[in-house]
MARZAPA-623702 format. One record per residue (C-alpha): residue number from 0; residue in three letters; y, x, z. Coordinates in nm, 3 decimals, padded with zeros to 5 digits. Layout:
N
node num: NUM residu: ALA y: Y x: X z: Z
...
This chain:
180
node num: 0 residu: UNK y: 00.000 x: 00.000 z: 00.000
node num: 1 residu: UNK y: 00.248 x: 00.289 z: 00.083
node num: 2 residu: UNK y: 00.154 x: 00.456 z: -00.236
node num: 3 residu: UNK y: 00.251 x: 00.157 z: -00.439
node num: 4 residu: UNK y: 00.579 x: 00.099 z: -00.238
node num: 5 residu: UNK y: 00.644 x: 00.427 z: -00.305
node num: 6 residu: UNK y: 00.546 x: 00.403 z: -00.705
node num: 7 residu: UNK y: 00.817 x: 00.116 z: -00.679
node num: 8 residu: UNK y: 01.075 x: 00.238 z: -00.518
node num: 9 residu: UNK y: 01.004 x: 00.566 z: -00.713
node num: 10 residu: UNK y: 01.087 x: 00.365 z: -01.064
node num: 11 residu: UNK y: 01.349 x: 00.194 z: -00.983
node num: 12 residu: UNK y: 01.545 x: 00.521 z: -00.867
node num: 13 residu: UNK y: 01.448 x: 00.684 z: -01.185
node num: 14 residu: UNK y: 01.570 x: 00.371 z: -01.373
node num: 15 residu: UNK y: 01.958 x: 00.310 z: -01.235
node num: 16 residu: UNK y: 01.973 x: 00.669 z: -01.262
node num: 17 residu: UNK y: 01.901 x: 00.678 z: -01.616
node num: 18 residu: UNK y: 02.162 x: 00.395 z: -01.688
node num: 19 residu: UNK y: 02.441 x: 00.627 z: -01.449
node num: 20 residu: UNK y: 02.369 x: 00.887 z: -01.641
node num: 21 residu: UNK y: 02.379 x: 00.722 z: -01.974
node num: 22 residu: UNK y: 02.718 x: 00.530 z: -01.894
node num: 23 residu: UNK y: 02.846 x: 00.902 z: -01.835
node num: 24 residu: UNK y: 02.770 x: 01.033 z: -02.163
node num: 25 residu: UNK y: 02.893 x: 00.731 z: -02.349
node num: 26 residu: UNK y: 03.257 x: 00.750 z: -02.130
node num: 27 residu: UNK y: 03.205 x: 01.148 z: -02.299
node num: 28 residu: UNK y: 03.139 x: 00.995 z: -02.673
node num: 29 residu: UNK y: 03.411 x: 00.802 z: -02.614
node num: 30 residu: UNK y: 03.649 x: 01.062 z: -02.560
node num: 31 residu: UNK y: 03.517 x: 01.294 z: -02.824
node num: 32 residu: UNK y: 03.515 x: 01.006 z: -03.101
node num: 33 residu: UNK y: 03.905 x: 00.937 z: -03.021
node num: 34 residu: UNK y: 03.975 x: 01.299 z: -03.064
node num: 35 residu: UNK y: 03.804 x: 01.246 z: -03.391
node num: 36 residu: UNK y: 03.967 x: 00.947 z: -03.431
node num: 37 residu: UNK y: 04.311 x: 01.139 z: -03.403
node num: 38 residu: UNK y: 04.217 x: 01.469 z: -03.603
node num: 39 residu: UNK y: 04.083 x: 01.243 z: -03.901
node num: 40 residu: UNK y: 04.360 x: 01.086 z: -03.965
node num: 41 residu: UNK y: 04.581 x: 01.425 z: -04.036
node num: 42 residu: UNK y: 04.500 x: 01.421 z: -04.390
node num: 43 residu: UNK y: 04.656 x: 01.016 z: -04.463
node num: 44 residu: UNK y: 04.986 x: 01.153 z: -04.267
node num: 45 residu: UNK y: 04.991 x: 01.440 z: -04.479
node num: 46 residu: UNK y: 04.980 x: 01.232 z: -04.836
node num: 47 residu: UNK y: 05.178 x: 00.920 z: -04.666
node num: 48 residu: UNK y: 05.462 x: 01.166 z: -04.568
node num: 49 residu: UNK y: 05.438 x: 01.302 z: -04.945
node num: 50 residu: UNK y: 05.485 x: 01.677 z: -04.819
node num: 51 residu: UNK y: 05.182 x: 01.845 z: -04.810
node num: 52 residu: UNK y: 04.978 x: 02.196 z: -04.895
node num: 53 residu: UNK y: 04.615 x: 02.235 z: -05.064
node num: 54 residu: UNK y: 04.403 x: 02.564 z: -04.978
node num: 55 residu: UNK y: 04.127 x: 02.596 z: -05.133
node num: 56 residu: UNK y: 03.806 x: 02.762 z: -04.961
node num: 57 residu: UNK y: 03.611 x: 02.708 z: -05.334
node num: 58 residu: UNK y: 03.638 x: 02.766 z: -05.662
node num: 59 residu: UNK y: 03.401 x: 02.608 z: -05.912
node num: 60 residu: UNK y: 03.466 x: 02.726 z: -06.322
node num: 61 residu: UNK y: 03.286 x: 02.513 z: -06.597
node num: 62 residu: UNK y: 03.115 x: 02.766 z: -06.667
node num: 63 residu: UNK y: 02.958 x: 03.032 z: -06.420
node num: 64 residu: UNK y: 02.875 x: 03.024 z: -06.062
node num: 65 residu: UNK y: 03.123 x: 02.919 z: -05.789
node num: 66 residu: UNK y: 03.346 x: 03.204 z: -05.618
node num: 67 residu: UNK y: 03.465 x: 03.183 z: -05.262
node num: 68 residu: UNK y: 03.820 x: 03.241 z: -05.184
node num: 69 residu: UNK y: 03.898 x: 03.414 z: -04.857
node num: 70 residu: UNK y: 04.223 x: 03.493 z: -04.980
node num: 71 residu: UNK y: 04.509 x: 03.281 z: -04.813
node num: 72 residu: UNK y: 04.741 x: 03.343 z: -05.104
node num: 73 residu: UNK y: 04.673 x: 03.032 z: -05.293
node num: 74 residu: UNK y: 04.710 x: 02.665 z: -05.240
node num: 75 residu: UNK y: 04.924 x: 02.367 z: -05.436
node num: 76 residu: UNK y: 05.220 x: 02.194 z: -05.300
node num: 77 residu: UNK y: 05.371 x: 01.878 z: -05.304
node num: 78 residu: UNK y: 05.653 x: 01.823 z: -05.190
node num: 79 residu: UNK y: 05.796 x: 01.473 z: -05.311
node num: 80 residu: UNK y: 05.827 x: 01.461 z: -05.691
node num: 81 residu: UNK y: 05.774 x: 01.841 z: -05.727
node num: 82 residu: UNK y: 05.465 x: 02.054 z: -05.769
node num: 83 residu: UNK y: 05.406 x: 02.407 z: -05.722
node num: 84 residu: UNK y: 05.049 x: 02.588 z: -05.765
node num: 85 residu: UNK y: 04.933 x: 02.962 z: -05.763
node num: 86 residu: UNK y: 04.562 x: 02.913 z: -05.778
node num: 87 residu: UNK y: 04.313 x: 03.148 z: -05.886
node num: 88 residu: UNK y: 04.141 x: 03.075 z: -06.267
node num: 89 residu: UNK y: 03.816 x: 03.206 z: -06.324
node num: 90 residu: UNK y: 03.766 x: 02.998 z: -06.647
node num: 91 residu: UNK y: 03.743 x: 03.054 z: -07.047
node num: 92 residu: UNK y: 04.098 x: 03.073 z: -07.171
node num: 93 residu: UNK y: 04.161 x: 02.906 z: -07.527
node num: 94 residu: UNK y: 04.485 x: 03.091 z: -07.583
node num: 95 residu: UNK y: 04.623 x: 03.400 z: -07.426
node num: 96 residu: UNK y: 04.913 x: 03.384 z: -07.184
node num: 97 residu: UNK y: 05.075 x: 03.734 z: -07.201
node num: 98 residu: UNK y: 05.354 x: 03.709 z: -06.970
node num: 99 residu: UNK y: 05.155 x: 03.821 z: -06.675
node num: 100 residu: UNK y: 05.085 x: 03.608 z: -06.485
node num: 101 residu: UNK y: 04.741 x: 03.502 z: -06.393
node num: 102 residu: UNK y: 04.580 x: 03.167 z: -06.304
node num: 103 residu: UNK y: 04.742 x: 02.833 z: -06.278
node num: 104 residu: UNK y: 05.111 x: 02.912 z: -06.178
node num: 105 residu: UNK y: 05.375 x: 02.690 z: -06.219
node num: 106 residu: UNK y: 05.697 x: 02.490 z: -06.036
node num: 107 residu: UNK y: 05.800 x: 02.171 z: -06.179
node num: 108 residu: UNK y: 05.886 x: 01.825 z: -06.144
node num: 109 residu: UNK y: 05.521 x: 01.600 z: -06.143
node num: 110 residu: UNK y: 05.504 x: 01.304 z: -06.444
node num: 111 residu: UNK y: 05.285 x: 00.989 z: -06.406
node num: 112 residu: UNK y: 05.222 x: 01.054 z: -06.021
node num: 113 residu: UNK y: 04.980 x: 00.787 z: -05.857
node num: 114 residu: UNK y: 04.821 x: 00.738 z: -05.550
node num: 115 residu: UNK y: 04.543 x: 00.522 z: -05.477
node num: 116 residu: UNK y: 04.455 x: 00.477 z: -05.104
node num: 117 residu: UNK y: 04.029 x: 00.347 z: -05.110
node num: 118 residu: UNK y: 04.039 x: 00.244 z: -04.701
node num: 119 residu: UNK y: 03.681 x: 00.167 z: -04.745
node num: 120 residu: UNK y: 03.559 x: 00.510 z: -04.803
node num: 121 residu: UNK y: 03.888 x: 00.669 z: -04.613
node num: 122 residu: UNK y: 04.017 x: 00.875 z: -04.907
node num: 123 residu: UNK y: 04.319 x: 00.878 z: -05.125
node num: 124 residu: UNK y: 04.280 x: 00.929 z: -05.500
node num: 125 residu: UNK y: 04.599 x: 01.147 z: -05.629
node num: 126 residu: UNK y: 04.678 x: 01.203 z: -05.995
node num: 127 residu: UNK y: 04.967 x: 01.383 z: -06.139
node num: 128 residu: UNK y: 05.066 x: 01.550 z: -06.548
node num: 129 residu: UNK y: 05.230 x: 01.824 z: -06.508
node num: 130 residu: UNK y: 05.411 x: 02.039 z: -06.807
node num: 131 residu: UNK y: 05.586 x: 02.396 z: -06.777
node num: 132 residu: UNK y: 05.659 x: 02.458 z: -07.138
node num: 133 residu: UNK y: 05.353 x: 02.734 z: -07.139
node num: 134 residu: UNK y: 05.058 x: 02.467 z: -07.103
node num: 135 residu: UNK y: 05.035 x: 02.113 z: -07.025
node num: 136 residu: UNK y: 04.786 x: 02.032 z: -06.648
node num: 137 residu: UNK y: 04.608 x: 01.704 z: -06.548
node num: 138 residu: UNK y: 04.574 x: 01.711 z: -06.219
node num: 139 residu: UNK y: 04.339 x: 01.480 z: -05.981
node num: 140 residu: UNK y: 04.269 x: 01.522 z: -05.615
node num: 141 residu: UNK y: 04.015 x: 01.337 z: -05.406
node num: 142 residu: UNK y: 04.167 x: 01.364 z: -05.036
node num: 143 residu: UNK y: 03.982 x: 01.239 z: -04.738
node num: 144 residu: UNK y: 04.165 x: 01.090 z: -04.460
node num: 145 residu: UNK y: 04.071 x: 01.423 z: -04.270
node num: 146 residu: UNK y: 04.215 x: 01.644 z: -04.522
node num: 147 residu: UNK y: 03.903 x: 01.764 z: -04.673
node num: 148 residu: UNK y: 04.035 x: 01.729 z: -05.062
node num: 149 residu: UNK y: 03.885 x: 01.882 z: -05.388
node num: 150 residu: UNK y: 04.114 x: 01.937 z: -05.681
node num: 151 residu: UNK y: 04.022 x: 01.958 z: -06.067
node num: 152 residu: UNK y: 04.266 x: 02.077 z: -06.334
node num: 153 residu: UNK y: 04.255 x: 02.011 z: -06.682
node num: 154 residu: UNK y: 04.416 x: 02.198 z: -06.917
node num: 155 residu: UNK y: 04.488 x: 02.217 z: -07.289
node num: 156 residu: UNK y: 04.474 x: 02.597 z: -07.279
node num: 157 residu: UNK y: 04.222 x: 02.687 z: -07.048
node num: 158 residu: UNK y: 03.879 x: 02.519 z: -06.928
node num: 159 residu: UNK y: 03.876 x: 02.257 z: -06.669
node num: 160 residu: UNK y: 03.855 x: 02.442 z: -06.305
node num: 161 residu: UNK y: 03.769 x: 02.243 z: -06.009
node num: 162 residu: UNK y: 03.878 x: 02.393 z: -05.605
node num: 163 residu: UNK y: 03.704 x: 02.275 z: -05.234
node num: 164 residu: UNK y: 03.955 x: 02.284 z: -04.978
node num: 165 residu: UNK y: 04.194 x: 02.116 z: -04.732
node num: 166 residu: UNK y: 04.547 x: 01.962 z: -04.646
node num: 167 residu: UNK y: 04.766 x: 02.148 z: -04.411
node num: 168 residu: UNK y: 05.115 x: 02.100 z: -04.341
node num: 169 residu: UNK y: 05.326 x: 02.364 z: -04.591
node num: 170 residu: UNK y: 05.404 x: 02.717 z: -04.424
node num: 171 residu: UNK y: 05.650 x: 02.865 z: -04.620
node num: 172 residu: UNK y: 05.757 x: 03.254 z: -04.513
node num: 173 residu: UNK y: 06.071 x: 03.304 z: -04.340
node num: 174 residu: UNK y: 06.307 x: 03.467 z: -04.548
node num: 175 residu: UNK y: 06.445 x: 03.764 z: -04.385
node num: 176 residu: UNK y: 06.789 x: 03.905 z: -04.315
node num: 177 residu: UNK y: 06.865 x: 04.222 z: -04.387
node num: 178 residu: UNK y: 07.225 x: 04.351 z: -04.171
node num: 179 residu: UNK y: 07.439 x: 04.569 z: -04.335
């Protein structure tokens, strides 16, 4: 008789503090999936506020194998109705650009801009033409509410490119002052 008592008493310990302990981890999750909550969302303030930076982390030519870019020199900025890239191209160019300068550089005003926000899935769809007078760019990204974005580039000049990367806020080097 004491054995089953014990047996009893023995589960029902075991039992409520099972349920403490999983009422602790779920007041954890909680707290973890609203600092998720807050840190997924940096990528829609980024695009809503229409002032943002791509990096990418990947780039993937048409042709060839994908390269890695560890390099923190590149990205492509928006900043309201203008557009400025210096992104690596690892592509098949169709005509030769001799002034220099390599890759997908440019600073201009964006043409046909849209911006399609897909709340279901949590991403934005971004489209933009741009033209510098040395080629002529299509230019889509697919940017997810936590500002993990790809970005593919058409060209008429060059092969299509395609980068893996993120939204951050733009960092722009301080211009220093020299004294006289």
């Amino acid at each position: 008789m004491k054995t089953i008592t014990f047996l009893i008493f023995f589960s029902v310990f075991i039992a409520l503090g099972g349920f403490s302990q999983a009422d602790t981890n779920t007041d954890k999750s909680n707290k973890e999936n609203d600092k998720m909550d807050d840190s997924s969302q940096s990528g829609r303030k980024l695009i809503e506020s229409g002032i943002y930076e791509f990096k990418p982390t990947m780039a993937l030519p048409m042709t060839g194998t994908s390269v890695s870019i560890t390099s923190g020199q590149y990205f492509l900025r928006i900043e309201g109705d203008l557009a400025e890239s210096a992104l690596p191209f690892f592509g098949e160019a169709y005509r030769a650009d001799f002034s220099g300068e390599g890759g997908i550089v440019f600073t201009v005003k964006m043409k046909d801009y849209k911006l399609v926000n897909n709340e279901k899935k949590n991403r934005y769809q971004i489209s933009f033409k741009i033209s510098d007078g040395k080629d002529h760019y299509d230019i889509f990204m697919d940017a997810g509410y936590d500002g993990l974005s790809s970005v593919r580039i058409g060209s008429l000049n060059k092969s299509q490119m395609s980068y893996y990367g993120y939204l951050r806020k733009i960092s722009k080097p301080e211009k220093k002052k020299f004294e006289k």
